[in-house]
C-alpha positions as CSV (number, residue, x, y, z in Angstrom):
1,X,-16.7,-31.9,70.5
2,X,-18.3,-31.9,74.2
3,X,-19.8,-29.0,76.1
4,X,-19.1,-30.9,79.6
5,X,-17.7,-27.4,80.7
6,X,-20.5,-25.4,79.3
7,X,-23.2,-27.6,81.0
8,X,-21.1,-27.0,84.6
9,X,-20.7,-23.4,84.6
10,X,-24.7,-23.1,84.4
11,X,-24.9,-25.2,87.6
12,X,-24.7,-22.5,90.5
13,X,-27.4,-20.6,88.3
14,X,-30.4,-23.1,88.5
15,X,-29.2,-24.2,92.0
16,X,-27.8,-27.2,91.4
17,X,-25.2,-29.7,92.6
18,X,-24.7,-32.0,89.6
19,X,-26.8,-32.2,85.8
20,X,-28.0,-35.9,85.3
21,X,-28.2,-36.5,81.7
22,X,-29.7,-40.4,79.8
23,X,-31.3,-39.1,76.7
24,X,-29.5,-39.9,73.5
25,X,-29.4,-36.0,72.2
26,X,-28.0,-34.2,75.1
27,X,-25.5,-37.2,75.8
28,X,-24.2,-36.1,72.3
29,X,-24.2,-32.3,73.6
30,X,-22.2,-33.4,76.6
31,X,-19.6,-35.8,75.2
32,X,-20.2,-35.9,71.5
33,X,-20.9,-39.5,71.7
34,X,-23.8,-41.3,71.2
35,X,-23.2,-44.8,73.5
36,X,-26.7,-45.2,75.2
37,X,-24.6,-44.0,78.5
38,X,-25.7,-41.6,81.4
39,X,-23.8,-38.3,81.8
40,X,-22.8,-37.1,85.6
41,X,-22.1,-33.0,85.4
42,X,-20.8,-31.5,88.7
43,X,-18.1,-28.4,89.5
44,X,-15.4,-30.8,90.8
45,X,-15.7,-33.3,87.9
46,X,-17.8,-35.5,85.3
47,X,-18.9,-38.8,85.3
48,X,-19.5,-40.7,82.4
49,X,-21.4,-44.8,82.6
50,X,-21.5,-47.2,79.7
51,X,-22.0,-50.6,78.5
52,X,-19.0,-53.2,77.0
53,X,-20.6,-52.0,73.5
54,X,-19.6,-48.4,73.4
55,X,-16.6,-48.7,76.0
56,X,-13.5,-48.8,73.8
57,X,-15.0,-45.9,71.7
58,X,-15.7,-43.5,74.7
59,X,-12.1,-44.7,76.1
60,X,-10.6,-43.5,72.9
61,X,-12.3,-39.9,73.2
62,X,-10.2,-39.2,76.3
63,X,-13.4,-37.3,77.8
64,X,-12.4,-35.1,80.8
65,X,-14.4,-37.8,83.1
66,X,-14.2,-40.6,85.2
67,X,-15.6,-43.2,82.5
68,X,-16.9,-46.9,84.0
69,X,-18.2,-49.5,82.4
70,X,-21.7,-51.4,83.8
71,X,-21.8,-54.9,84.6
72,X,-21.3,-57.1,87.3
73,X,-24.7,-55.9,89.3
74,X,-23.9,-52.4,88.7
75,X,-26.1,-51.0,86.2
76,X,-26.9,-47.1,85.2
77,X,-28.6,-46.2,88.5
78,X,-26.5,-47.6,90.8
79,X,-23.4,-46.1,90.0
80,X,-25.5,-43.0,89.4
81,X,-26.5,-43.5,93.1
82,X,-22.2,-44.5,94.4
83,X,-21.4,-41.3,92.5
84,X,-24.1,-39.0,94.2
85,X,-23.4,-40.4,97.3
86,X,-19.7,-40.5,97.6
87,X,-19.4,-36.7,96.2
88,X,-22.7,-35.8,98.8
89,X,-24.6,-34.2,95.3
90,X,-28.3,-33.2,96.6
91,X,-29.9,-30.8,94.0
92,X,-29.6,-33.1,90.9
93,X,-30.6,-32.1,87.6
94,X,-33.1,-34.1,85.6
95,X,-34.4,-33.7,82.0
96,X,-38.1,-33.8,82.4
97,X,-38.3,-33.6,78.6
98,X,-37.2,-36.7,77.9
99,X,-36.9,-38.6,81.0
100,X,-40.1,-41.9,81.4
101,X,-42.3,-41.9,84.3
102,X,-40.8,-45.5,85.1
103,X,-37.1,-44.5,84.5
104,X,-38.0,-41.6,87.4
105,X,-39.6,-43.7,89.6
106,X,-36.2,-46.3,89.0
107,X,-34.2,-42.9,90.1
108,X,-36.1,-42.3,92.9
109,X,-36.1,-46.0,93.8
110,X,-32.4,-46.2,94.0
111,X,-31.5,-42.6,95.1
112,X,-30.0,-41.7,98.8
113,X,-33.2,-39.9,100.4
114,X,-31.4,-36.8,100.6
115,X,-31.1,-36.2,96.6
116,X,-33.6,-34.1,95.2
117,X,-34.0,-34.2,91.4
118,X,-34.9,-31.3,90.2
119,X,-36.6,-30.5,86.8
120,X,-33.6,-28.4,84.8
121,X,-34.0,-29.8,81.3
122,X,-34.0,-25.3,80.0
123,X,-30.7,-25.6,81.0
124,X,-29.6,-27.7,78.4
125,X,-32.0,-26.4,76.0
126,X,-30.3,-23.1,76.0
127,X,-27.2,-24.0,76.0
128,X,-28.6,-26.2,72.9
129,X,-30.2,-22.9,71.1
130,X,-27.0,-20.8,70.6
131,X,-24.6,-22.9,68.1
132,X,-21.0,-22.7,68.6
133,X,-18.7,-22.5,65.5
134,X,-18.0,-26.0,65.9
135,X,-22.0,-27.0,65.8
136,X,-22.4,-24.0,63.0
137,X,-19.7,-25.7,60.7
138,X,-21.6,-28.9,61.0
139,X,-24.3,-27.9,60.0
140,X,-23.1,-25.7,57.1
141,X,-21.6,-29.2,55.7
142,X,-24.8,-31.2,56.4
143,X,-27.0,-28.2,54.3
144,X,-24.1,-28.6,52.2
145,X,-24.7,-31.9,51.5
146,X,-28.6,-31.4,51.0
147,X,-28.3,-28.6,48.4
148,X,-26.0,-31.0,46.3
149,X,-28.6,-33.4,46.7
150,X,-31.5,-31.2,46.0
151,X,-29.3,-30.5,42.4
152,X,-28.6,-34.1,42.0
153,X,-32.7,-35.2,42.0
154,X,-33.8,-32.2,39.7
155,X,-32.9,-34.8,36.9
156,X,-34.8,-37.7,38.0
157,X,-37.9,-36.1,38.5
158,X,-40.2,-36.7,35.8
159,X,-44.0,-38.2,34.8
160,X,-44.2,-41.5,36.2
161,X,-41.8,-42.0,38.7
162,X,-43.1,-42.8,41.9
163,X,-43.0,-40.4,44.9
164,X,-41.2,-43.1,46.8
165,X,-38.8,-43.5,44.4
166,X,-37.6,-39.7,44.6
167,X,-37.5,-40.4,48.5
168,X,-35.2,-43.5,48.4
169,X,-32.8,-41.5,45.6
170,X,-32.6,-38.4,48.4
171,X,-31.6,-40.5,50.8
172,X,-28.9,-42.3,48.4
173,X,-27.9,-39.6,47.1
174,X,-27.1,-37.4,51.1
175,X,-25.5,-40.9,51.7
176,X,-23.1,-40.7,49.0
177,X,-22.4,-37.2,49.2
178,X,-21.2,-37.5,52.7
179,X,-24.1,-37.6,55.4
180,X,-24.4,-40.0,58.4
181,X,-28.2,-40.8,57.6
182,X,-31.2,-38.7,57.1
183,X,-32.2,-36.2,59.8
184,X,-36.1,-37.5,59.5
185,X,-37.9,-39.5,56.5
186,X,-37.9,-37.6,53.7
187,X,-41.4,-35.9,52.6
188,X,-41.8,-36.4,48.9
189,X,-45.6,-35.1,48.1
190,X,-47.0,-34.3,44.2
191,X,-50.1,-32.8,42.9
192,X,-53.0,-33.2,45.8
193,X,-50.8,-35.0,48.4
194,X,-48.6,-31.7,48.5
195,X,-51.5,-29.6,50.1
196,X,-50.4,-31.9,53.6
197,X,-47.8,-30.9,55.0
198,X,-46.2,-33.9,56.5
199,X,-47.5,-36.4,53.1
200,X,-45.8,-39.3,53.5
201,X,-44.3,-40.0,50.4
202,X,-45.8,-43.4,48.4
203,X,-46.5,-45.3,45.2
204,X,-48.4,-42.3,43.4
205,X,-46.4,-41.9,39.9
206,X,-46.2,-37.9,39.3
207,X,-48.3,-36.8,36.7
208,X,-47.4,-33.5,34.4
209,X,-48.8,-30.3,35.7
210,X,-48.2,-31.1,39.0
211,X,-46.3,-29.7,41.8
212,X,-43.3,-31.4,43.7
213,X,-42.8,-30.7,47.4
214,X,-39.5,-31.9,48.9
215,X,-39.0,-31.7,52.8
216,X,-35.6,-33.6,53.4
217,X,-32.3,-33.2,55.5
218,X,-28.9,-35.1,56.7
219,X,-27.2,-35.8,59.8
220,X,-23.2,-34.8,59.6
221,X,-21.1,-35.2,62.5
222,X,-24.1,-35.1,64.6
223,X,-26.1,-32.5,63.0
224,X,-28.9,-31.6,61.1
225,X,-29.8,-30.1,58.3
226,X,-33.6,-28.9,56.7
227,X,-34.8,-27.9,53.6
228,X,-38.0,-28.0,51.3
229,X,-38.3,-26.6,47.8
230,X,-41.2,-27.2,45.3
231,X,-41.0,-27.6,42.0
232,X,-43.3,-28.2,39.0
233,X,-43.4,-30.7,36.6
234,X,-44.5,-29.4,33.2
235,X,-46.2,-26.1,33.1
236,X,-48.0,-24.7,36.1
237,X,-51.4,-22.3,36.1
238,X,-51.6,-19.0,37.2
239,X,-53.1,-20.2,40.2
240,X,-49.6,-22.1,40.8
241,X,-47.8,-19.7,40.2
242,X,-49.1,-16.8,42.3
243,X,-49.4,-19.5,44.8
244,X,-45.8,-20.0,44.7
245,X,-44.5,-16.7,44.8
246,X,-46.7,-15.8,47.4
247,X,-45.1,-18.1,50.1
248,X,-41.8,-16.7,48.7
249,X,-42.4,-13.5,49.4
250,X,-43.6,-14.2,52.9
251,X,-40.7,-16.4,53.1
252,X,-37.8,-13.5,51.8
253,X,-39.9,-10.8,54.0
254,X,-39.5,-12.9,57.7
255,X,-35.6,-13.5,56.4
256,X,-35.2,-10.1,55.8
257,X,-36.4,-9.0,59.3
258,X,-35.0,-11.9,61.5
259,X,-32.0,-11.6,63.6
260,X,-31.4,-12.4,67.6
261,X,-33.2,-10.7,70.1
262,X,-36.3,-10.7,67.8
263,X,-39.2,-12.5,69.6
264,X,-40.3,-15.6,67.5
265,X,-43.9,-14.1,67.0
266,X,-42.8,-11.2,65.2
267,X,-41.3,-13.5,62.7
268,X,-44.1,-15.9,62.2
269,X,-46.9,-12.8,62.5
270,X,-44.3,-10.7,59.3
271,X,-44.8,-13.8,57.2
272,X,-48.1,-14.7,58.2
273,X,-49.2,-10.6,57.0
274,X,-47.5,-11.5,53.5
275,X,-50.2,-14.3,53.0
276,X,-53.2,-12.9,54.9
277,X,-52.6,-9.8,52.5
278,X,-52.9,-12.2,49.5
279,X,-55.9,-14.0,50.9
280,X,-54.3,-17.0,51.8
281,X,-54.3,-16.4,55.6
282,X,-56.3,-19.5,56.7
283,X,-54.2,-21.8,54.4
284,X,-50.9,-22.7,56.7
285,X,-51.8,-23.9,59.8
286,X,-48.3,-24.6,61.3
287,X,-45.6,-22.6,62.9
288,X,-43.4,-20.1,60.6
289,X,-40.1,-21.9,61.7
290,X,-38.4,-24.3,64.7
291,X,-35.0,-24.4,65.9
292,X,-32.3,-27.3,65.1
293,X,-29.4,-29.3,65.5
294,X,-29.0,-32.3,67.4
295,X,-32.3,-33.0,66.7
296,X,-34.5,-31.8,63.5
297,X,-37.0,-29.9,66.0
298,X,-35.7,-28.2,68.6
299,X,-36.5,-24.6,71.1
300,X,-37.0,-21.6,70.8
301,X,-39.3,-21.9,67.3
302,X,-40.8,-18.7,65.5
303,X,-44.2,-19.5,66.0
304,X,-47.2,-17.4,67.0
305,X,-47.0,-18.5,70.7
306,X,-43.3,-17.7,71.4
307,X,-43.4,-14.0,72.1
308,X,-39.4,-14.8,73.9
309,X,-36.4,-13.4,71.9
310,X,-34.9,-15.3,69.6
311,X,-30.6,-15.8,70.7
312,X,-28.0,-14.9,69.3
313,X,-26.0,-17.8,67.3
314,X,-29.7,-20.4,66.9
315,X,-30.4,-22.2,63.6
316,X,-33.8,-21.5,62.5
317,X,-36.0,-22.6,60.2
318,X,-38.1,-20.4,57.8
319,X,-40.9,-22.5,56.2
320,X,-43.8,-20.9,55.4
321,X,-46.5,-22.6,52.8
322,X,-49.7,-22.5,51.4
323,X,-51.7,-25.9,51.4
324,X,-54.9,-25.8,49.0
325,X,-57.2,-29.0,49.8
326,X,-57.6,-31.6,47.1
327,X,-55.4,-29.1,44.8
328,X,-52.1,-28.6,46.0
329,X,-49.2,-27.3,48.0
330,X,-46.4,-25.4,48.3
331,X,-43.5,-25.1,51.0
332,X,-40.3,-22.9,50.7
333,X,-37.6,-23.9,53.5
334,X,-34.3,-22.5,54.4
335,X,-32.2,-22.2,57.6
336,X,-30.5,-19.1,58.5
337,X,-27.6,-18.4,61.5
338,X,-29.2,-15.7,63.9
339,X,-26.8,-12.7,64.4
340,X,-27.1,-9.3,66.1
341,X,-27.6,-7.2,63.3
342,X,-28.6,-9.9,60.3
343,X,-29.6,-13.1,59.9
344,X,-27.0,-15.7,57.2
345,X,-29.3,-18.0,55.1
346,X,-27.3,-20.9,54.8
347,X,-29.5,-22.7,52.3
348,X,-28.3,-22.0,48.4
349,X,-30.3,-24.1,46.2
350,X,-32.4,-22.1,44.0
351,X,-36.0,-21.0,44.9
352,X,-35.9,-17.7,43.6
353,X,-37.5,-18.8,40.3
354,X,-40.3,-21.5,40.3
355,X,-38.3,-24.2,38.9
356,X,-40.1,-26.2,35.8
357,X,-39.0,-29.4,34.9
């Protein structure tokens, strides 16, 4: 899987010559490999610079570039700078997004005078937004793999085990199932620690009465997958309750009206009226939802702030919650496939009834 074409054809729109790519994320967009390499995009040809590591595994790809391997005084920049000067490249994409203030100056150091590097890091973040099938089967597998997890750690959730413990047996249990790793730490929060968002899961045994929150994903062939669900262990209050039902109904309403071209406000701002209506308006503080894919966070998101339609073919998040202080929380998390007319929820473990253990 490599989008080295896809990256070119968008050259002549923002002006440039070549696309200069050293992150480890796009790398994987480019070349679907992940060799701590730098990336050359042009028209006439790519370019493709790693280390005696990776070499035999990028060899074996067969990538429609010129691969070389550093060493011998000829590092990253340097053949960056033979290649930019042999093929006379002057508007050179960077990606400003990732790339260091030292690793620019370096660049800029080692550069012919006559290249210009240009910021151009949207261009890869578009590309990025809209998934092809390829990427959307990925990431199917990966959710896949985190419902069957999500089934799998119902049964060990109980009075006394440690939060920690349900974290360690996620991550065993998307490992055996058929994920790469985890596509961030996993959040495992009960009773008070629930009401933060991003609790970081620790010895605190769970007690009876209290809410679960589960925020967990996998990596599979690359890709990401997201998901939260909160459960109760024993019975809950009618606090909990309404609580819970509440941030699915702002959930289900946003799903209900997302779909590309929607600007990522209106979907925050339809979930954000469900809870505002039920007097919980000041109680979520984050964004309604954020892109993903290589990377657990990525652009557009359907936040307040983003008033820019959302494409056609992006993985979104839908994660709404209510977070009560010193009480407890509660997060509902899905990710649907934007289409024209509809958007696919891609998430199937249950939600739809608060689930007591």
């Amino acid at each position: 899987m490599n989008h080295l074409n896809q990256i070119a054809a968008q050259l002549p729109e923002y002006g440039l010559d070549a696309m200069l790519i050293t992150s480890e994320p796009e790398e994987f967009y480019a070349i679907g490999f992940r060799g701590e390499g730098t990336v050359i995009v042009t028209a006439k040809g790519n370019y493709y610079f790693t280390d005696s590591r990776y070499i035999e595994a990028v060899e074996k790809l067969r990538l429609p570039a010129e691969v070389t391997m550093i060493g011998n005084g000829r590092g990253h920049m340097s053949l960056t700078a033979e290649v930019l000067n042999r093929c006379g490249l002057r508007k050179v994409g960077i990606e400003e997004q990732y790339l260091t203030v030292a690793s620019f100056r370096a660049m800029t150091k080692q550069f012919p005078d006559s290249v210009e590097l240009v910021p151009a890091g949207k261009l890869l973040t578009t590309l990025r937004a809209a998934k092809d099938e390829e990427e959307q089967a990925a990431m199917k597998e990966a959710q896949h793999i985190t419902d069957q997890a999500f089934d799998r750690i119902l049964n060990d959730i109980k009075p006394g085990v440690k939060e920690c413990e349900i974290a360690a047996k996620l991550t065993y249990y998307q490992m055996l199932l058929g994920a790469e790793k985890n596509s961030f730490d996993p959040i495992v929060a009960s009773g008070p620690n629930s009401s933060m968002p991003h609790a970081v899961p620790g010895q605190k045994e769970i007690q009876k009465g209290e809410f679960v929150t589960m925020d967990f994903g996998c990596i599979y062939q690359g890709y990401c997958s997201d998901m939260t669900r909160t459960v109760c262990v024993g019975q809950p209050t009618e606090e909990m309750k309404t609580v819970y039902y509440t941030v699915l109904e702002a959930q289900e309403a946003a799903i209900a009206m997302n779909r590309a071209g929607v600007p990522g406000c209106d979907v925050h701002n339809t979930a954000m009226a469900v809870l505002e209506k039920a007097g919980y308006g000041d109680k979520m503080g984050h964004g309604f939802g954020h892109s993903l894919g290589i990377e657990i966070h990525e652009e557009p998101r359907a936040s307040a702030a983003n008033r820019e339609p959302l494409p056609l073919n992006c993985m979104i998040s839908e994660e709404p919650g209510i977070y009560l202080p010193g009480k407890f929380g509660v997060r509902i998390e899905d990710v649907v496939l934007l289409k024209e007319d509809r958007c696919i929820d891609i998430t199937h473990a249950p939600k739809r009834e608060l689930i007591i253990l």
